[in-house]
N, C-alpha and C positions, 0 to 999 in steps of 0.2 A: 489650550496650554501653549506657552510660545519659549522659547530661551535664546538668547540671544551670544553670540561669539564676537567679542571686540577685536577688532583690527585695527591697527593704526597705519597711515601710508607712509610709506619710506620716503617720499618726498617730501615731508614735511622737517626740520628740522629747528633746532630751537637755539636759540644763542642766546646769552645775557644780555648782550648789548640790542636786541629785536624782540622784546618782553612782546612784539604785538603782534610776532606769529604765531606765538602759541594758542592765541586765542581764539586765529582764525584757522587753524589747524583742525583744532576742537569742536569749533563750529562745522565746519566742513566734513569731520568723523561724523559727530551726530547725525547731518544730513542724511549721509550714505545707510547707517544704521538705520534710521526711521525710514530713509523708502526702502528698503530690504527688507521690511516686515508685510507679511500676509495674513490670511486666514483658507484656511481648508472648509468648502462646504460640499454636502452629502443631499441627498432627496431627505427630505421633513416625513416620508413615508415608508413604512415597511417595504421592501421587494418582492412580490412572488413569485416563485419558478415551482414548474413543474418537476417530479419526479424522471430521469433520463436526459430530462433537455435541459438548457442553459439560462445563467445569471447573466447580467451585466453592472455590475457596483461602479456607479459613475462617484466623481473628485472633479472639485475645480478648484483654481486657486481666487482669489479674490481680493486685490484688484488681478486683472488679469496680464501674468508675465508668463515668461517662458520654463517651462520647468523642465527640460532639455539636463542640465546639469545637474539636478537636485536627487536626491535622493528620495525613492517611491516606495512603498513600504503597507503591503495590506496582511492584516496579522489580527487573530483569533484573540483569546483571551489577555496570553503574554507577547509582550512585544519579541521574544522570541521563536513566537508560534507563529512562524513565516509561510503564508498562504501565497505572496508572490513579493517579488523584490525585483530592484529597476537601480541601477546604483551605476556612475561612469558612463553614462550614456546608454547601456546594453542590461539587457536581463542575465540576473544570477539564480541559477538555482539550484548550488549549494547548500544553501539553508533551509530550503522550503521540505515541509511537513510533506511526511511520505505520500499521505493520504491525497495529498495536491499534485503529485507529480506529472505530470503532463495530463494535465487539466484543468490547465489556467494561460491564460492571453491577457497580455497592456496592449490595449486598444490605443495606439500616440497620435492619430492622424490630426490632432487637435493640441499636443503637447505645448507646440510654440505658442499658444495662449492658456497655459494654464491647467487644462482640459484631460482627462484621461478617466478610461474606465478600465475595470477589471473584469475579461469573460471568464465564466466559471463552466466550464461542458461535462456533461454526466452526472449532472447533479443527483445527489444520494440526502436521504431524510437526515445522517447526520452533516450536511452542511449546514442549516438551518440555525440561527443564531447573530448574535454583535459581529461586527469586523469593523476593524480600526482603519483608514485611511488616513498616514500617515507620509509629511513633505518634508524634508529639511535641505534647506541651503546652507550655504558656508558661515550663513551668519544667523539662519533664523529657520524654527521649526514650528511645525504645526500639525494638529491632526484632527479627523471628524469620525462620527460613528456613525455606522450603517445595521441594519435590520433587514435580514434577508429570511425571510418564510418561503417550506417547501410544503409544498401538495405532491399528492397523489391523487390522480381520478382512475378508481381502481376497473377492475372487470365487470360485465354486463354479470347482474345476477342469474344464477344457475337454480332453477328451481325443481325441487324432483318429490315424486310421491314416495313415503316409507314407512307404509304399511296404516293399520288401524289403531285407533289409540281414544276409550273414552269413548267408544261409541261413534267417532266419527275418523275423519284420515289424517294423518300427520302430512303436513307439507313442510320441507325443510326448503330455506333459500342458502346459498353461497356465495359470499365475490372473495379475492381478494387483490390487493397489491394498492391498498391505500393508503393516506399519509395526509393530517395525524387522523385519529381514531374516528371512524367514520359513525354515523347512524343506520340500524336499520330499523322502518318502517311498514307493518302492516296495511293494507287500504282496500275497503269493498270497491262494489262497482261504482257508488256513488262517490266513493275519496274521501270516507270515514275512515280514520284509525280503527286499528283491530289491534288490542293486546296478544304481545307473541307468549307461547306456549314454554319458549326457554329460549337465551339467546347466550353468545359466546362468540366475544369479539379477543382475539390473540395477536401479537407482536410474531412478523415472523423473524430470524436473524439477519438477511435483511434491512431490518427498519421499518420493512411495510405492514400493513395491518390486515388480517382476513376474519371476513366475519361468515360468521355463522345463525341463523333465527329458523325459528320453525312455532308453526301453526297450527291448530288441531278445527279441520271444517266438519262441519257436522249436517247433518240430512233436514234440509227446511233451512237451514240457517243461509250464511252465504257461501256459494258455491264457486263464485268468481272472486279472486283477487288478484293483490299487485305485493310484489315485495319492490321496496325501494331504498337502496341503496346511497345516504349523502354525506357530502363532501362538508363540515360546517365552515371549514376556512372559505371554500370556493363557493359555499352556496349552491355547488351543482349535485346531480344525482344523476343514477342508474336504478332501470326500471325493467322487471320482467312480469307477464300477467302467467295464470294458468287459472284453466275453466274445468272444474270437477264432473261429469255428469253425476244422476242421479242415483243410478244403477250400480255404481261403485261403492254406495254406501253399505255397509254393515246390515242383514237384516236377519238376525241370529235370536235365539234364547239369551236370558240373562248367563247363564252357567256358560255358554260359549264365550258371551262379552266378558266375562270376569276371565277364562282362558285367555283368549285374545291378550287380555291387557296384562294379564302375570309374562305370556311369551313377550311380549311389548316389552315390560318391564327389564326381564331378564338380558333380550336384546341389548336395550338403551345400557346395560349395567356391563356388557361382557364389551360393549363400544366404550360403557367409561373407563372400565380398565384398562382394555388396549390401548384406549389413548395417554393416561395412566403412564403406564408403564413405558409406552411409545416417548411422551414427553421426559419421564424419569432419564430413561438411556439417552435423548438428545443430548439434558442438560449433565448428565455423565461425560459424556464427549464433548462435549462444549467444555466442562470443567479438564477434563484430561488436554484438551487442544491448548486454550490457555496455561496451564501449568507449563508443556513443553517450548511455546511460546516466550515466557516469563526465564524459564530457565536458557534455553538459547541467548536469547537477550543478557540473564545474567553471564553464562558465558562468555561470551561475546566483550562483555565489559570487563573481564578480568585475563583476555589475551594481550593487549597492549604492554604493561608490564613485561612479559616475556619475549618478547621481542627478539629475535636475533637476525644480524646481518650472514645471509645467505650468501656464497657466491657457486658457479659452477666448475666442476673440477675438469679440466682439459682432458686428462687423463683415462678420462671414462668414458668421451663423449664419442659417439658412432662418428665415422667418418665421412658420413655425407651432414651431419650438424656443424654450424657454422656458431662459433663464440665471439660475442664483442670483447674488444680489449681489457673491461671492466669485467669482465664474465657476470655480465646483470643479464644478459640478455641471448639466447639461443633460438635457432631456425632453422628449417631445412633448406639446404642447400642444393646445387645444378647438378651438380658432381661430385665424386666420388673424391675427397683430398688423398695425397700419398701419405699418409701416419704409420708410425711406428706401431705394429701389433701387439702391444704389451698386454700383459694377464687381467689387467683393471678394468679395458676399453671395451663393451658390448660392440661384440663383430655383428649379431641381424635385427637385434632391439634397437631400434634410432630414437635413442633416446639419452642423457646423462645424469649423474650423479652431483646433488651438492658437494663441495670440500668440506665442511663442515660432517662431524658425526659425534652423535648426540647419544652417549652410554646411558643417560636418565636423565631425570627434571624434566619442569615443562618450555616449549619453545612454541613459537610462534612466527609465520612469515606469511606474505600476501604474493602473488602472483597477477601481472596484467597478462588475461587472455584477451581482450577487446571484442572485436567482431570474428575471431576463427570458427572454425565450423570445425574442428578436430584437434584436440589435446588429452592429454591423461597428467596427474598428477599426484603426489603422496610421498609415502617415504617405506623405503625398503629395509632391507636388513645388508649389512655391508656386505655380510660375507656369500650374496646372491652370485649366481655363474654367469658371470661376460658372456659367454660364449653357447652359441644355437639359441634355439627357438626357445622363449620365455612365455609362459604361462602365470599372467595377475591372478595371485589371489591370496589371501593371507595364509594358505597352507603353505604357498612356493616363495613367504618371505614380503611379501609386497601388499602396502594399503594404500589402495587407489582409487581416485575415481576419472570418468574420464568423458567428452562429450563425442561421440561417434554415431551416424547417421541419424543428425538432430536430434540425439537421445541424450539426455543426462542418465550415467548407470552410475554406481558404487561397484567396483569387483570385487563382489563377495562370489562364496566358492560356486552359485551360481548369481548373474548378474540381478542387481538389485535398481528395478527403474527408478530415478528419482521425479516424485514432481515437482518442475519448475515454473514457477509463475512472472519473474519477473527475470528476463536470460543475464545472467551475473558477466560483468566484464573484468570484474579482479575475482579472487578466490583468495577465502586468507585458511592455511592450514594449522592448525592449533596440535600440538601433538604432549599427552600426561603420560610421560614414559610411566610413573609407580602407578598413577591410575590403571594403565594399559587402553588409554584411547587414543584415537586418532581421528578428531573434528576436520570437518570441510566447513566453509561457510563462506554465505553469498554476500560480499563486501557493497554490493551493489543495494540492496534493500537489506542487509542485518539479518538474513535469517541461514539459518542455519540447515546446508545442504543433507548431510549425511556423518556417521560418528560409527566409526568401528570400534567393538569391545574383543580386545584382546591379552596375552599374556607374552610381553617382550622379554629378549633376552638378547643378548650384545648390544653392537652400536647399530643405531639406526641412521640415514642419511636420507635426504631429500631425495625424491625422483621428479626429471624433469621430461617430456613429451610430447616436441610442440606440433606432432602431426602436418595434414596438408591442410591448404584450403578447398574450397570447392572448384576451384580451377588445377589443383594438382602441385604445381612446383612455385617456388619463388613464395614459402609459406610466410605471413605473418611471424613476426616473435613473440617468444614468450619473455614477459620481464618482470624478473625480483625485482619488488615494489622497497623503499626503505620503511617504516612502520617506524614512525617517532616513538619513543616509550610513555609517553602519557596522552596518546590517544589524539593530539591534537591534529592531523590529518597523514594523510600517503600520500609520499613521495616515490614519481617511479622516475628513475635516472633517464 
């Protein structure tokens, strides 16, 4: 696919009386247009990368120019499904799918001809799929498809005896951490096929695959085998043997071998339930994990609306916090300032108050913490006491959470650890006065920190806390971010 952007040069000019430079104007645009056009080419072959380790999705241009200025562009299904971007000379990654975030590399050491790949590291079963490698210049675009396959070459097979079955022994083998669906194989000593006994190959969450096979050896029959474990993409395999003696075999009445195999049975039936039921409760939590997921998310989509511009109130703030002129932005300070002791200002909490106060409806604001190692934040109840020692927690008026000794908590009436998987640099606070909640969530990845369920009454106000760093004074600030109301990005002053 190509499209093409006409320009015309300003130095061309046309006058009545010189009908014969527009001709050669014309001539001279075309020129420029036709060599400005390219084509994007990809490898004529699938890619494979292993499971954990890395792609490389090479592009060239053709003929070969410099693609230094152009716009780079490697993207999954929709061309908004941005896996890596290259735009202005520098990497954006703004737009790139969560899933990609820092892991992926433009390899440019070959840019000025043309030349560029894309590293992909920690490769996972769902990357596996089309990716579009996609160029465009000011005047001309282009794009190729790529086919990238993942393997997994899973674990040495595990093989174990369990028990009699049938008159002879059951051997089970196990691997797992494959990718896609791997084989297993029986083999005597000679490297005949042996039909398994039952087999059960399962997806784990993951993406990888573990299988399961088992084999029933019998007394005369063969005593030595192999399970083998293969790869059909990669063609490879995992191989483990075990050698039964003789004297392990069954050598009972019929009426015990009929025992033997009802306890056998019963066995294999109280293992299928538990797994059963084992698998049931996975996929329970699996369906419960999603659903909270789903709704954070929707969440999350329906705070931008409520939006309110935050500032901080002078009046309240501890006298060792320092306010920008804007009041966006507050910190701790070297020293103690001289302030006025009014009834509003927390004399040993260092910390301050929004001016804003919010008697119901819903509100919404973001906060940059960046890189600090220590803040609290949420919203209190106005009519909390300035004055001594404060105790967080929504008995004492206050919904907060807060990061202190590399811990994310909630202050709940005892502390609530949260886990963090991806460390949040904005926080946006969502607060449903008539619901009675008050959401945290990580602006950083969309998910959503922690959500107090309560019962408000008066005006509530922002609480702000921007703690120290780990060197102690001269702390970082905290800064009310602006939140456009329909979501289009943050702004922090």
């Amino acid at each position: 696919m190509r499209g093409k952007v006409p320009s015309f040069s300003p130095g061309c000019t046309v006058s009545s009386a010189l009908p014969g430079y527009l001709a050669l104007c014309l001539a001279l645009q075309a020129h420029r247009l036709a060599s400005a056009q390219f084509t994007v080419t990809g490898p004529d072959h699938p890619i494979t990368a292993y499971v954990g380790g890395e792609a490389v999705l090479p592009c060239h241009l053709s003929p070969r120019m410099s693609a230094e200025s152009m716009e780079l562009r490697w993207f999954r299904s929709q061309f908004s499904a941005v896996v890596h971007l290259y735009r202005d000379g520098q990497d954006q990654y703004g737009e790139q799918m969560p899933e990609y975030q820092g892991r992926t590399e433009l390899l440019k050491d070959d840019i000025t001809n043309g030349s560029v790949s894309l590293r992909i590291r920690d490769i996972r079963p769902s990357d596996a799929g089309q990716y579009t490698c996609y160029f465009q210049s000011s005047v001309s675009y282009e794009k190729a498809l790529l086919e990238l396959e993942v393997a997994g070459l899973g674990s040495a097979p595990a093989i174990s005896v369990e028990g009699h079955q049938d008159g002879g022994i059951r051997i089970v083998c196990r691997s797992s951490g494959w990718f896609p669906e791997p084989e297993v194989l029986w083999r005597d000593l000679q490297g005949q096929l042996l039909p398994s006994a039952s087999e059960n190959i399962s997806q784990e969450a993951n993406g990888l695959f573990q299988a399961e096979a088992a084999i029933v050896l019998t007394e005369g029959s063969n005593q030595k085998v192999s399970c083998c474990v293969r790869n059909p993409r990669l063609n490879q395999e995992r191989q483990s043997e075990i050698s039964i003696a003789e004297l392990f075999f069954p050598r009972v009445n019929p009426g015990m071998v009929a025992l033997g195999v009802i306890l056998a049975l019963l066995a294999v039936l109280i293992a299928l339930a538990s797994y059963y039921i084992w698998r049931q409760h996975r996929a329970k939590a699996a369906h419960l994990a999603e659903k909270e997921k789903l709704q954070a998310e929707l969440r999350w989509r329906m705070t931008p609306p409520y939006a309110v511009d935050v500032t901080l109130d002078p009046d309240t703030a501890h006298p060792y916090l320092v306010l920008s002129e804007d009041r966006k932005r507050v910190r701790l300070g070297d020293t103690r300032q001289d302030l006025p002791d009014n009834p509003e200002r927390f004399d040993r909490c260092v910390c301050v108050l929004g001016t804003e106060g919010f008697p119901g409806g819903r509100r919404y604001w973001e906060v940059e913490v960046g890189e600090k190692t220590s803040w609290a934040l949420g919203v209190c109840r106005e009519s909390v006491s300035r004055k001594g020692k404060v105790t967080y927690s929504p008995g004492n008026g206050y919904w907060a959470v807060w990061l202190r000794d590399g811990k994310y908590e909630a202050l709940t009436s005892c502390s609530t650890i949260l886990p963090v998987s991806i460390r949040p640099s904005r926080v946006g606070i969502f607060l449903d006065y008539e619901a009675g909640e008050v959401s945290f969530y990580n602006v950083t990845d969309r998910s959503q920190l922690f959500t107090f369920t309560d019962t408000f009454s008066g005006t509530l106000r922002p609480y702000f806390c921007p703690g120290v760093n780990a060197g102690g004074k001269n702390a970082a600030p905290l800064i009310i971010c602006t939140v456009p109301a329909q979501a289009g990005g943050n702004l922090c002053p």
